[in-house]
N, C-alpha and C positions, 0 to 999 in steps of 0.2 A: 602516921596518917597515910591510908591509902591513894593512892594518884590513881585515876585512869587513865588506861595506853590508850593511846588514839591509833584504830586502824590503818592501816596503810590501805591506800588505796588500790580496790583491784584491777587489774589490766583488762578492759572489757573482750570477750570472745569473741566481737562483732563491732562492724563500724557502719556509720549511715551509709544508706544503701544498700546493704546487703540483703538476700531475701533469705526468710529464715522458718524453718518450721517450729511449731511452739507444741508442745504434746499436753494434751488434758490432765489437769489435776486439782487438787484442792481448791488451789488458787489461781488457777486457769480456769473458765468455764466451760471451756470447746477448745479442740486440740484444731490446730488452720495453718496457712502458709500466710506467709505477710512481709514487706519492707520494714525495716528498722528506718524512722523517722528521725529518732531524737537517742543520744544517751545521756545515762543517769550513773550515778555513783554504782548503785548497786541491780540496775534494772535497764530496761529500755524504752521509750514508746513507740509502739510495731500497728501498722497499718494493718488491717486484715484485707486478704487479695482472694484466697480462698480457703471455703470449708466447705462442710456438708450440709446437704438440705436441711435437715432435721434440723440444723443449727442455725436456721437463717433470722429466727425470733432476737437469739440471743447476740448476733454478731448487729443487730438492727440496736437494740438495744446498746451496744459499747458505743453507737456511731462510727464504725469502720476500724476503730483505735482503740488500744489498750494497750497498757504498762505492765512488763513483764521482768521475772526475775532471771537474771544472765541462768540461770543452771536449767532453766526452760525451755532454754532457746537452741537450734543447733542452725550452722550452717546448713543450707541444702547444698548436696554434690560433699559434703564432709567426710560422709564414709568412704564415698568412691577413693577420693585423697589416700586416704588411710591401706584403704585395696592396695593401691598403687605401689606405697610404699614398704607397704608387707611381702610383696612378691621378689623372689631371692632373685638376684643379680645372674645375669648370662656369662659363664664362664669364657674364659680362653684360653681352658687346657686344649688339648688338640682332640679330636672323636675319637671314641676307642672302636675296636674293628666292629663291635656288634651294632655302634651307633653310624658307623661311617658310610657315606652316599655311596650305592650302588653304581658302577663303571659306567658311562654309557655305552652307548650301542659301537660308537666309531672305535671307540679303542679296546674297545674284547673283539673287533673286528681286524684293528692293526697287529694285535697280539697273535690271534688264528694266524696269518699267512706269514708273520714270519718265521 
């Protein structure tokens, strides 16, 4: 006899409060920016804060809120993060002659006269 597994549950991308962009698709009707109110096993319930004019029937229509699927959702500022940590680390070999600061002026001055 077959058993079914029961999923494990997954660890949400987001927690209340955060504001989050949601991107248009089948099951999104309008891609908006919004606070995550409430979460769910596999969704969230996300305030709408903003979208686009042309969308303003349909955002009228959810009453401000809609339930959304976590793989919809992104932090805003998420890429930036990602930027951040993709950029290679500042070394601390020493400069090499072609990279190394120009002498100032006093001391190619102390050099001339002696």
């Amino acid at each position: 006899m077959a058993t079914k597994s029961k999923k494990e549950p997954i660890e949400p991308p987001v927690d209340v409060g955060d504001h989050v962009t949601v991107r248009k698709s089948g099951n999104v009707p309008l891609g908006f920016k919004g606070t995550i109110q409430k979460i769910y096993t596999h969704s969230a319930l996300v305030s709408i804060d903003e979208y686009a004019p042309e969308n303003k029937e349909v955002a009228e229509d959810l009453k401000g809120k809609t339930i959304v699927n976590f793989r919809h959702l992104r932090k805003r500022g998420a890429k930036k993060a990602k930027a951040k940590k993709a950029a290679a680390p500042k070394s601390d070999a020493p400069q090499t002659a072609e990279k190394a600061a120009p002498e100032s002026e006093t001391e190619t001055n102390k050099k001339e006269t002696k």
